[in-house]
N, C-alpha and C positions, 0 to 999 in steps of 0.2 A: 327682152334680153338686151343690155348692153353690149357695143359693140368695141373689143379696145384696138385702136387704131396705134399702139406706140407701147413699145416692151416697157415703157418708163411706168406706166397705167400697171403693171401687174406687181403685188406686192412682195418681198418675203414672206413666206407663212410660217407662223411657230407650231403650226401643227397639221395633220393633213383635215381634219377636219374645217378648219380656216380657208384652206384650200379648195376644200368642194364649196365649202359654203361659197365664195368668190366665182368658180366655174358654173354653178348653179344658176349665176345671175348674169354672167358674161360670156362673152363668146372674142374669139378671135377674128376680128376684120380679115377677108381675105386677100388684100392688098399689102397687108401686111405679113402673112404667111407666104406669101407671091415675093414680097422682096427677100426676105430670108431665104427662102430658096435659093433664089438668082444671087443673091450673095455670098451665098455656102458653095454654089457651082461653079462661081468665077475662080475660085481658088485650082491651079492648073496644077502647081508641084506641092509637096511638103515633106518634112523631114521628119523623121519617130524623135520623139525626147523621151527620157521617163522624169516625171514629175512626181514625187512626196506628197500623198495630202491627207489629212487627219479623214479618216472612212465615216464619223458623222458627218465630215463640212461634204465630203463626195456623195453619200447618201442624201443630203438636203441639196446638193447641185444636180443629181439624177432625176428627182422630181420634178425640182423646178425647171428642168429642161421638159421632161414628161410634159408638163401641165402646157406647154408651149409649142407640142409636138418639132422636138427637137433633141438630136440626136448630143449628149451632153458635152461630147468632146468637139462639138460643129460651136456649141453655146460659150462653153471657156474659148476658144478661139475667136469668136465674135466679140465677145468683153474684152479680151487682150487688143485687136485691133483696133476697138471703140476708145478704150485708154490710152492705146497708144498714140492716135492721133490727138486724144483730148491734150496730152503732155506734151507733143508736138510742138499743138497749136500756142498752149500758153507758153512755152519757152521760144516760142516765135512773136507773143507778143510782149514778152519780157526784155526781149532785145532790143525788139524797138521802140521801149518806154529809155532803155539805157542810152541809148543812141542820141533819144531826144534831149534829154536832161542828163549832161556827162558827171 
């Protein structure tokens, strides 16, 4: 059994069958369920939104939390903070390519 050490390793599935096949063969590192824990618990406050979302794209995000053993609205929250610093980062190195070359 494969071991996947990094959420990047697990794929979109277009069906659940795709999906067992995939869990069949792999497992989750548990250093990597150990930091998504501690990630998910460091969060201290938060505020309710309601958010709009088409009930297939919800229903395939339910799963793919499932499959992760993750609670789906810990998971969209995780992606949003992961993108958010990704866009952080780049418009922090965007500035200073401007900076460099006026």
């Amino acid at each position: 059994m494969n071991p996947v050490v990094s959420w990047d390793e697990v794929p979109l599935f277009d069906n659940e069958e795709a999906e067992a096949a995939f869990w069949a063969d792999n497992r989750i590192e548990l250093r990597l369920m150990e930091a998504t824990v501690a990630a998910s618990s460091e969060i201290s406050e938060s505020v309710t939104i309601t958010l709009r979302i088409d009930p297939r794209m919800l229903a395939r995000i339910k799963r793919l939390a499932r499959s992760r053993y993750l609670n789906y609205q810990s998971m969209i929250k995780q992606w949003l903070s992961e993108r958010m610093e990704q866009e952080l980062r780049e418009r922090t190195t965007e500035n200073r390519g401007s900076r460099i070359n006026p």
